[in-house]
DSSP file (Angstrom, degrees, kcal/mol; ACC not computed):
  #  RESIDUE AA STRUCTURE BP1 BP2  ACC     N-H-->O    O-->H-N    N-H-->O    O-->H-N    TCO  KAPPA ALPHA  PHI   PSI    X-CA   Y-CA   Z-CA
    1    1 A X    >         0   0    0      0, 0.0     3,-1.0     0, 0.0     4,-0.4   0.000 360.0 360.0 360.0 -49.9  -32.3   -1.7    1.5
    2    2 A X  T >>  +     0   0    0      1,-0.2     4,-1.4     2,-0.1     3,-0.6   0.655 360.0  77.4 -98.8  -2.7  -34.4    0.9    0.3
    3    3 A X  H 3> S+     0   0    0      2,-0.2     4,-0.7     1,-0.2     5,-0.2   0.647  85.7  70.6 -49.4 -12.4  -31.8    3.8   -0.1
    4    4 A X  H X> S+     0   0    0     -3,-1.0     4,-1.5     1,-0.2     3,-0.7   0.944 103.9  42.2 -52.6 -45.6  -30.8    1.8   -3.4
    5    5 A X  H <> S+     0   0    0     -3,-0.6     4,-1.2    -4,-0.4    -1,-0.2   0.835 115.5  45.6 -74.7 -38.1  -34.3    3.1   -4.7
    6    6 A X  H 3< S+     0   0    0     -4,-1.4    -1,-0.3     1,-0.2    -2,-0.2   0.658 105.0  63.1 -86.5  -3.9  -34.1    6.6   -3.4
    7    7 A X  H XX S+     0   0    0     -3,-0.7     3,-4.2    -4,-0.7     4,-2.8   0.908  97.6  59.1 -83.2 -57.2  -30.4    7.1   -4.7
    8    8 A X  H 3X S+     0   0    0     -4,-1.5     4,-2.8     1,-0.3     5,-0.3   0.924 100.7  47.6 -40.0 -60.7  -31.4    6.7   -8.3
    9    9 A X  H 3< S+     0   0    0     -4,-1.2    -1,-0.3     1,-0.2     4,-0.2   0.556 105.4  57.9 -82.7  12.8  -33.8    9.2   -8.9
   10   10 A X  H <> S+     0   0    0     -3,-4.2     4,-2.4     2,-0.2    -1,-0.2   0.816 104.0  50.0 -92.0 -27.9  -32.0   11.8   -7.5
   11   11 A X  H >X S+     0   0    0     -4,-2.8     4,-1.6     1,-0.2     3,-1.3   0.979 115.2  47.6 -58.2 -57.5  -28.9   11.5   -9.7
   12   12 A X  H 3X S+     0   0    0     -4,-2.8     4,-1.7    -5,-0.4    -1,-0.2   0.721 115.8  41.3-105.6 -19.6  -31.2   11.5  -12.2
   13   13 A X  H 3> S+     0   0    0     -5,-0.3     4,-3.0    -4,-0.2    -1,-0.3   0.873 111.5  57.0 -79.3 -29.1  -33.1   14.6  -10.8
   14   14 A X  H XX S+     0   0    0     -4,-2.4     4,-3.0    -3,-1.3     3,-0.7   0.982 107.6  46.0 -65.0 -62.1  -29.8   16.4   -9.9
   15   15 A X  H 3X S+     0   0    0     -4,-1.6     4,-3.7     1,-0.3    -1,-0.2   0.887 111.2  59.4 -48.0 -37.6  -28.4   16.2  -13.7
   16   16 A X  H 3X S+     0   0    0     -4,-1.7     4,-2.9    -5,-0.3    -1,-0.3   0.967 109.0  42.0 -41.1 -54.7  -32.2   17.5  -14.8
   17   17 A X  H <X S+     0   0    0     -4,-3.0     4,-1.2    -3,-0.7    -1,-0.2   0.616 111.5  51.8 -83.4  -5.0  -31.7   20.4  -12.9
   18   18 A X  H  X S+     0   0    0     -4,-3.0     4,-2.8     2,-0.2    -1,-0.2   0.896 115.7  44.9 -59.5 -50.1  -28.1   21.0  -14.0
   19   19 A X  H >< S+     0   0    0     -4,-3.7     3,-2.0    -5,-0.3     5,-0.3   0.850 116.1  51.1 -66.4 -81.2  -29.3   20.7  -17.6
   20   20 A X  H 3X S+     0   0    0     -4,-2.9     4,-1.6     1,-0.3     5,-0.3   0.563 108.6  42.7 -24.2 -43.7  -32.3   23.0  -16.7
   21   21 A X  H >X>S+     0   0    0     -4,-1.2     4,-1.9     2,-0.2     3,-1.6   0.991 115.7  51.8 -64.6 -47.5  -30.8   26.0  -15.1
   22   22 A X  H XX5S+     0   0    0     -4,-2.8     4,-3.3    -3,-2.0     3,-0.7   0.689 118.7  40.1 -43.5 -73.9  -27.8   26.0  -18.0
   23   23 A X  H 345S+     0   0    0      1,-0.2    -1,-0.3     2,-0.2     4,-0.2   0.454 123.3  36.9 -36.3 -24.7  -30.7   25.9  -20.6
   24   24 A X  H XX>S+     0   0    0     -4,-1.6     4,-2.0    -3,-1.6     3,-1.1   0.911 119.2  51.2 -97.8 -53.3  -33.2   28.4  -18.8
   25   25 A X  H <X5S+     0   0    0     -4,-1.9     4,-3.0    -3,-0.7     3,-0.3   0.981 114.7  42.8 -39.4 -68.4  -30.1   30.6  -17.5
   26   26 A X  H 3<<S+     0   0    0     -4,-3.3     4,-0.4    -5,-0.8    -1,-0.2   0.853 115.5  49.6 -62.9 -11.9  -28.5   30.8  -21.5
   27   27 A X  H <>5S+     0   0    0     -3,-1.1     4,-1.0    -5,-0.3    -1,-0.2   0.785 109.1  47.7-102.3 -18.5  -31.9   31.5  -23.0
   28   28 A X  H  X5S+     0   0    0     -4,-2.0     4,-1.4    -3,-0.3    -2,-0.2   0.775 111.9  56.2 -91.0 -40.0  -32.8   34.4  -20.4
   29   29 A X  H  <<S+     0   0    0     -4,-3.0    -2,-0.2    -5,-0.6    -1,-0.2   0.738 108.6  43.6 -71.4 -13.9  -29.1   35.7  -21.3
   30   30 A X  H >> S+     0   0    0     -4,-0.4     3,-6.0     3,-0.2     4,-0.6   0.718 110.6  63.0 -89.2 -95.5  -29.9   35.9  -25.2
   31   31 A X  H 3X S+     0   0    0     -4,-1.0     4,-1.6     1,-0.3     5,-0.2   0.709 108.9  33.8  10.2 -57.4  -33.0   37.4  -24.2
   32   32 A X  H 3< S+     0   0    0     -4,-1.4    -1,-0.3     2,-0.2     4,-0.2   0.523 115.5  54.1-111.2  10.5  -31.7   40.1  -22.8
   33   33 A X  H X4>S+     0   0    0     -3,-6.0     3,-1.2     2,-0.1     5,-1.0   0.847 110.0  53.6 -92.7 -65.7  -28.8   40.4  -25.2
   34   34 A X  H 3<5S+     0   0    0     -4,-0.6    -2,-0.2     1,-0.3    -3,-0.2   0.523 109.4  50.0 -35.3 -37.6  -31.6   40.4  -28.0
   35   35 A X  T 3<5S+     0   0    0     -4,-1.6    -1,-0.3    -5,-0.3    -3,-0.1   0.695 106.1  52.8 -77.6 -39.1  -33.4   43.3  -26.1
   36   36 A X  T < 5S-     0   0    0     -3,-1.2    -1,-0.2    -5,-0.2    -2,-0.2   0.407 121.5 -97.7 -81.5   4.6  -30.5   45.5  -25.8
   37   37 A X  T   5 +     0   0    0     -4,-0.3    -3,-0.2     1,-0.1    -2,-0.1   0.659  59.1 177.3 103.5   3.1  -29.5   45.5  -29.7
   38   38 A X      < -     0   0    0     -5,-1.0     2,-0.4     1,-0.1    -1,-0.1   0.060  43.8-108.2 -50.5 165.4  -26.8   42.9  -29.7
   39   39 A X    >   -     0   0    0      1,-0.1     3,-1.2     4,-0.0    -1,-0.1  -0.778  25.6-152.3 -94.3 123.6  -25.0   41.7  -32.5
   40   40 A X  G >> S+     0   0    0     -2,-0.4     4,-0.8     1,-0.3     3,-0.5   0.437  83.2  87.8 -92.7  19.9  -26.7   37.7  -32.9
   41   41 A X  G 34 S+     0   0    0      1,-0.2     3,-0.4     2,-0.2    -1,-0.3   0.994  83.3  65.1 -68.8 -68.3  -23.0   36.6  -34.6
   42   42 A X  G <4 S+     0   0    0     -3,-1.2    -1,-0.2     1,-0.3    -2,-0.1   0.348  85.2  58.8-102.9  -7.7  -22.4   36.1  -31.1
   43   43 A X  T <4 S+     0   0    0     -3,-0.5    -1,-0.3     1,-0.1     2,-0.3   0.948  91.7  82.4 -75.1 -63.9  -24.7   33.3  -30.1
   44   44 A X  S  < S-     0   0    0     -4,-0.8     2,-0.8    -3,-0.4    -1,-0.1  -0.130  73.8-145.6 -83.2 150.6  -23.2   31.1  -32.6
   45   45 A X        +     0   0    0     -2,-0.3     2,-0.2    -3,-0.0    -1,-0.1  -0.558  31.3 172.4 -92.4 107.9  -20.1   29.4  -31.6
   46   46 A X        -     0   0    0     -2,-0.8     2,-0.2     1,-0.2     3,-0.0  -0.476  55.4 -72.0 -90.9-173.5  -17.8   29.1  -35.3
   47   47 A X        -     0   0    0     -2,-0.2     2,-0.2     1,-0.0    -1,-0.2  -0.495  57.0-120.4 -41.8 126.4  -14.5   28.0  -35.3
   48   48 A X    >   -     0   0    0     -2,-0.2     3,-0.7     4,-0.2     2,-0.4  -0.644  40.3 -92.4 -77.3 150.5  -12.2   30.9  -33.6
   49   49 A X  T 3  S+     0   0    0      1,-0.2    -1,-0.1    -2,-0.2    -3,-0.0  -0.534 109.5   2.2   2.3  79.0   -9.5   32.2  -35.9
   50   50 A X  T 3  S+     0   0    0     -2,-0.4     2,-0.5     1,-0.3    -1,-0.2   0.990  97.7 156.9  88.4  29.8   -6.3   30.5  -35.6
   51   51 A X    <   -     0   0    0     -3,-0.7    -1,-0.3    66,-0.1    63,-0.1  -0.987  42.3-117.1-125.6 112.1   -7.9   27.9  -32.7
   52   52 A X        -     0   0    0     -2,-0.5    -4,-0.2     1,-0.1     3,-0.1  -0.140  37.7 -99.4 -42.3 148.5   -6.5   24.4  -31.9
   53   53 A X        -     0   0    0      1,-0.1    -1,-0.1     2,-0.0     4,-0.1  -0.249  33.4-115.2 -71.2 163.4   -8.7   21.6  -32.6
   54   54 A X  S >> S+     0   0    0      1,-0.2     3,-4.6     2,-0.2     4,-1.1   0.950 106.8  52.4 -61.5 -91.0  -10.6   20.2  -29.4
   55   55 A X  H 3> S+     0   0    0      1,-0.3     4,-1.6     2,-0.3     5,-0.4   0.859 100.1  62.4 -31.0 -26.2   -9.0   16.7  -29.3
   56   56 A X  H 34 S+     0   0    0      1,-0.3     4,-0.4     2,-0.2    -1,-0.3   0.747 106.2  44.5-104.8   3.2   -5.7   17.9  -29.4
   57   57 A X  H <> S+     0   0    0     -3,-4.6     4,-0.8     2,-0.1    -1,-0.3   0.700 116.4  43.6 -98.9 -15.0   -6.2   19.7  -26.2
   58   58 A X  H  X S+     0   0    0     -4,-1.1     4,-1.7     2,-0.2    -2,-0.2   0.642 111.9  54.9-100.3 -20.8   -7.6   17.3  -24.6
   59   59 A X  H  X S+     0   0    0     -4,-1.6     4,-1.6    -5,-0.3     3,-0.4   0.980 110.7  48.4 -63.8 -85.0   -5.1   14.6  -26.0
   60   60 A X  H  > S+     0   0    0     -5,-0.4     4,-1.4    -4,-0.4    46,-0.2   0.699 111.6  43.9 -57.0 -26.1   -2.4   16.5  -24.8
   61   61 A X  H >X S+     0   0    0     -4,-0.8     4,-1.9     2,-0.2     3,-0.6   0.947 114.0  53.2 -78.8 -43.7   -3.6   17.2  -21.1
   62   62 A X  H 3X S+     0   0    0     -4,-1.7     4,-1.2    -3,-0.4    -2,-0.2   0.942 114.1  41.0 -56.4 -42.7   -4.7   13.5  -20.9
   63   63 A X  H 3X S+     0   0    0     -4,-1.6     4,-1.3     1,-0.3    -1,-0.2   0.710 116.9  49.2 -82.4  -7.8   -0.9   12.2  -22.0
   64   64 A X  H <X S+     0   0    0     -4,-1.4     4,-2.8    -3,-0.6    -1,-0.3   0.690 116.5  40.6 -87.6 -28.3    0.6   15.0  -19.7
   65   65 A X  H >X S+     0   0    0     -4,-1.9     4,-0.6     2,-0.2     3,-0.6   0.925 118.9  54.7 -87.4 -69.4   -2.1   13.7  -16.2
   66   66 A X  H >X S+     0   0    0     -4,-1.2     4,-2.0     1,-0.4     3,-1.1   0.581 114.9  32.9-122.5 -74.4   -1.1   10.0  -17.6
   67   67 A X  H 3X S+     0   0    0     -4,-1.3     4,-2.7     1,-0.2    -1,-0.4   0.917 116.2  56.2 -55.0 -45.5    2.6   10.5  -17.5
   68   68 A X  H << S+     0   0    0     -4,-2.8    30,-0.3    -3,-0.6    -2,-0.2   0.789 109.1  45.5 -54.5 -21.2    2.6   12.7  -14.4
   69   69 A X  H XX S+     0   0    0     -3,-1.1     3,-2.0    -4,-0.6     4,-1.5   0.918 114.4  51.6 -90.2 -40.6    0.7   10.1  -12.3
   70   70 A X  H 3X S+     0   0    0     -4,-2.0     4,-1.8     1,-0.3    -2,-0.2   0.804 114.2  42.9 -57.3 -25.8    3.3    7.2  -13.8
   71   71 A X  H 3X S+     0   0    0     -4,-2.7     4,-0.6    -5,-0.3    -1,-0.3   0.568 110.0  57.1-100.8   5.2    6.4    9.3  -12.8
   72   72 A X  H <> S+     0   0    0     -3,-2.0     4,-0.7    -5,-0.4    -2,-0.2   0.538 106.5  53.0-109.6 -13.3    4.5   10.0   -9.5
   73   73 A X  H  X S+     0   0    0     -4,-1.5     4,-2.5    21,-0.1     5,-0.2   0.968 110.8  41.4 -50.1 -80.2    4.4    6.1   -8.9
   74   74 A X  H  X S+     0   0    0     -4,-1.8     4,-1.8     2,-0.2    -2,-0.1   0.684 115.3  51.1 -66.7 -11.3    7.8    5.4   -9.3
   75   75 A X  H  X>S+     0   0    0     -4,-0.6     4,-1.6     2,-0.2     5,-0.6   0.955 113.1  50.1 -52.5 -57.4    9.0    8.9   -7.0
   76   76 A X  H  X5S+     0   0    0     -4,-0.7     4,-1.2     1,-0.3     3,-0.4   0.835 111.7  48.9 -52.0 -42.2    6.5    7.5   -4.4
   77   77 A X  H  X5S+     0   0    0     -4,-2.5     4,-2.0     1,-0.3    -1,-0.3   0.870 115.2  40.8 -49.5 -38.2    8.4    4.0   -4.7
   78   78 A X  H  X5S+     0   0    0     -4,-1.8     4,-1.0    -3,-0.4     5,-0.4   0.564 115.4  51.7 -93.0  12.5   11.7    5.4   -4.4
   79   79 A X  H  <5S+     0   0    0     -4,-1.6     6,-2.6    -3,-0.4     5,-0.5   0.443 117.5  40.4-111.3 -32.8   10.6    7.9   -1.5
   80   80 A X  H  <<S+     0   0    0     -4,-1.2    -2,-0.2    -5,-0.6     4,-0.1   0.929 125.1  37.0 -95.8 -22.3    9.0    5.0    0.4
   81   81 A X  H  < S+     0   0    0     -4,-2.0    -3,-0.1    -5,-0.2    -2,-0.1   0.684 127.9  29.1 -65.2 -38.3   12.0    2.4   -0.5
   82   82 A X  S  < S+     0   0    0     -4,-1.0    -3,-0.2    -5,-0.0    -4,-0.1   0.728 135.4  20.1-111.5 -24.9   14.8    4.4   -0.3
   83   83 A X  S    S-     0   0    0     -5,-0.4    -3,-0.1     2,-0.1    -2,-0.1   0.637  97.0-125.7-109.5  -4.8   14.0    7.2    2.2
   84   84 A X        +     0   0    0     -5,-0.5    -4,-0.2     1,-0.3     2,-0.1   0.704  45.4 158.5  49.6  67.6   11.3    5.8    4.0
   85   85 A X        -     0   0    0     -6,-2.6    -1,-0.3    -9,-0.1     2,-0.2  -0.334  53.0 -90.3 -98.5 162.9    8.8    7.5    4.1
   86   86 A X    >>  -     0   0    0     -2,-0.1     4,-2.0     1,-0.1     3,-1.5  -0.578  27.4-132.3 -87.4 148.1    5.3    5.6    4.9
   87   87 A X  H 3>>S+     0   0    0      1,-0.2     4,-1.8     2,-0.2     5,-0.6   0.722 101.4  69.4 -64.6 -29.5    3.6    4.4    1.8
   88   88 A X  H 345S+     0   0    0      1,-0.3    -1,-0.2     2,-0.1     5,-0.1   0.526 116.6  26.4 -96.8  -6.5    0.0    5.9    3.1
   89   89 A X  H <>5S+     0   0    0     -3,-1.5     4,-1.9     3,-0.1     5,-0.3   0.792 115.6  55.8-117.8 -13.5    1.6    9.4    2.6
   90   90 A X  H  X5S+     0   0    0     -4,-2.0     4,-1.5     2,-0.2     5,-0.5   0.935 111.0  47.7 -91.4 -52.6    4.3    9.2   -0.1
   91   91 A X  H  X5S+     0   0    0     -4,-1.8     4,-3.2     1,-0.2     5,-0.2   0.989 116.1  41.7 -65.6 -45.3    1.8    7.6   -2.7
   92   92 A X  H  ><S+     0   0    0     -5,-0.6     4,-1.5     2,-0.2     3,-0.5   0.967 114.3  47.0 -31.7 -80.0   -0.9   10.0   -2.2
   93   93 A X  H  X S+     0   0    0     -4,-1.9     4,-2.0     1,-0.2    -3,-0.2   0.951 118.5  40.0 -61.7 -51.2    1.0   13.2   -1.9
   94   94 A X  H  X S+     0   0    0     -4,-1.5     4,-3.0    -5,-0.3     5,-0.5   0.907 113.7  53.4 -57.4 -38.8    3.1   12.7   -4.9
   95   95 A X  H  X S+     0   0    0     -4,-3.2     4,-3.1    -5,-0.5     5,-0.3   0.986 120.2  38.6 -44.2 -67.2    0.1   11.0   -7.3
   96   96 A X  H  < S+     0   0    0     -4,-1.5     4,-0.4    -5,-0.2    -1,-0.2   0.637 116.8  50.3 -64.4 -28.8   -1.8   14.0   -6.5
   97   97 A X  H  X S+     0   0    0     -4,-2.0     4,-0.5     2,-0.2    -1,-0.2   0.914 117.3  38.0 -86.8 -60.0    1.4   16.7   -6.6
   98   98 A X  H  X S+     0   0    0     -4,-3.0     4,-3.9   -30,-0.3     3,-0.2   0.761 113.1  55.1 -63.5 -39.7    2.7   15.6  -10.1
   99   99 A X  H  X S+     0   0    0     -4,-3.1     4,-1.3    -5,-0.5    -1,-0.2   0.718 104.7  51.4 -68.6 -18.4   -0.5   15.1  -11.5
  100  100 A X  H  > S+     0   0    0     -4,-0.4     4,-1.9    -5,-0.3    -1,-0.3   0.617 111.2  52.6 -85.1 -18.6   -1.5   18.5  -10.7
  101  101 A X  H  X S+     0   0    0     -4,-0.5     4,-1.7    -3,-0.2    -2,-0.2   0.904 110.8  47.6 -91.3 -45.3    2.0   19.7  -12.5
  102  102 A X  H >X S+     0   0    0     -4,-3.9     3,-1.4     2,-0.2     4,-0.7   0.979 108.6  51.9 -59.7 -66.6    1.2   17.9  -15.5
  103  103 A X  H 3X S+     0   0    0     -4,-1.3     4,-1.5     1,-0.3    -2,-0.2   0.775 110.3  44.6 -38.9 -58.9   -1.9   19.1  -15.6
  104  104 A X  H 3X S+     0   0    0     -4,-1.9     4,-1.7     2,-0.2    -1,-0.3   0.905 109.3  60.7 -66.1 -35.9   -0.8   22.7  -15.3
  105  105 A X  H XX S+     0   0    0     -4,-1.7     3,-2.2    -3,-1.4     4,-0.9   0.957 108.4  55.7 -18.8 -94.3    2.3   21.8  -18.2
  106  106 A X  H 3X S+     0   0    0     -4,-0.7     4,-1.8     1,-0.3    -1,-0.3   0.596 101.5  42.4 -15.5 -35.0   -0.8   21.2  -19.9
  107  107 A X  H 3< S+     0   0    0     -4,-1.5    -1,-0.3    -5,-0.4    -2,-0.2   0.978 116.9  49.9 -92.8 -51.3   -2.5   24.2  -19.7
  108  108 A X  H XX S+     0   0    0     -3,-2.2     4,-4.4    -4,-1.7     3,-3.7   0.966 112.2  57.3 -47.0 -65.6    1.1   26.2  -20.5
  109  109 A X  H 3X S+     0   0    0     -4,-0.9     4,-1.6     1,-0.4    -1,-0.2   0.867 107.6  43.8 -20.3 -62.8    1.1   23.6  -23.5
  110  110 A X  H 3< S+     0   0    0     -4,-1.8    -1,-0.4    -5,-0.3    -2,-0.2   0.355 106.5  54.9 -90.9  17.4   -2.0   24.7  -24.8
  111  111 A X  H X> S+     0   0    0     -3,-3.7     3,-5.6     2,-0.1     4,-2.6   0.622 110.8  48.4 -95.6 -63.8   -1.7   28.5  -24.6
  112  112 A X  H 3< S+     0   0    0     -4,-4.4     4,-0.3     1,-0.3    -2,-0.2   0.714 110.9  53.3 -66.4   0.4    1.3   28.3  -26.6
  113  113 A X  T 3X S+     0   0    0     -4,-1.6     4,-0.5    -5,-0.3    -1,-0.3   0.572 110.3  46.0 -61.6 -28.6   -0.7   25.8  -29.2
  114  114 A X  T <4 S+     0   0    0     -3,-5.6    -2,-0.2     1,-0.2    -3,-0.1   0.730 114.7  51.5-119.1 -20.0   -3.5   28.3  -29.6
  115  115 A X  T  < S+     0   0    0     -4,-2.6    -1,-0.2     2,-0.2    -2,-0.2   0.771 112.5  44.4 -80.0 -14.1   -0.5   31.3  -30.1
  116  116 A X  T  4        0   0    0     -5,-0.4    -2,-0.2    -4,-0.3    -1,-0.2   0.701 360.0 360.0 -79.1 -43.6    1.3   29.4  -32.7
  117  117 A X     <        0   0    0     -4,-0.5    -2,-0.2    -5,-0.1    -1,-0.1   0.814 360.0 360.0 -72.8 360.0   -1.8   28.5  -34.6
């Protein structure tokens, strides 16, 4: 009954102190870029050269995990249907196996996107 109460504000404490360290962490790292003579072009983040849009990396790894887990359905169907393997390992292993392959497609995908552009 009362863990409901205590759950809440720790999520809400954990993500503070994610935000805090990045912010306190990046500002102590300018700092001390700023003290040694850096060049401050480098704090702000332009557009790279010749750099793929955001969405269309993220488009393309979401329609590559999307397909990989659909074609890791129907393996896992015909692997438990035709060869018989038990359903409590065939969907599992495969979801996770193909979806990790798309994923990595993806990643191939988007190197040769950011070398073209």
């Amino acid at each position: 009954m009362g863990s409901e109460v205590i759950i809440i504000p720790i999520i809400f404490g954990v993500i503070f102190a994610i935000a805090y360290l990045y912010f306190s962490t990046r500002n102590k790292e300018r700092l001390a870029l700023i003290e040694k003579g850096a060049d401050a072009s480098i704090f702000v983040r332009g557009k790279r050269d010749g750099a793929s849009p955001v969405w269309k990396i993220v488009l393309l790894n979401l329609a590559l995990l999307l397909m990989g887990i659909g074609a890791a359905i129907f393996v896992a169907s015909m692997l438990v249907y035709s060869v018989g393997v038990e359903e409590e390992v065939a969907y599992p292993g495969t979801i996770f196996l193909l979806a990790g392959v798309g994923l990595m497609v993806g990643f191939n995908m988007t190197k040769k996107l950011d070398k073209e552009d």
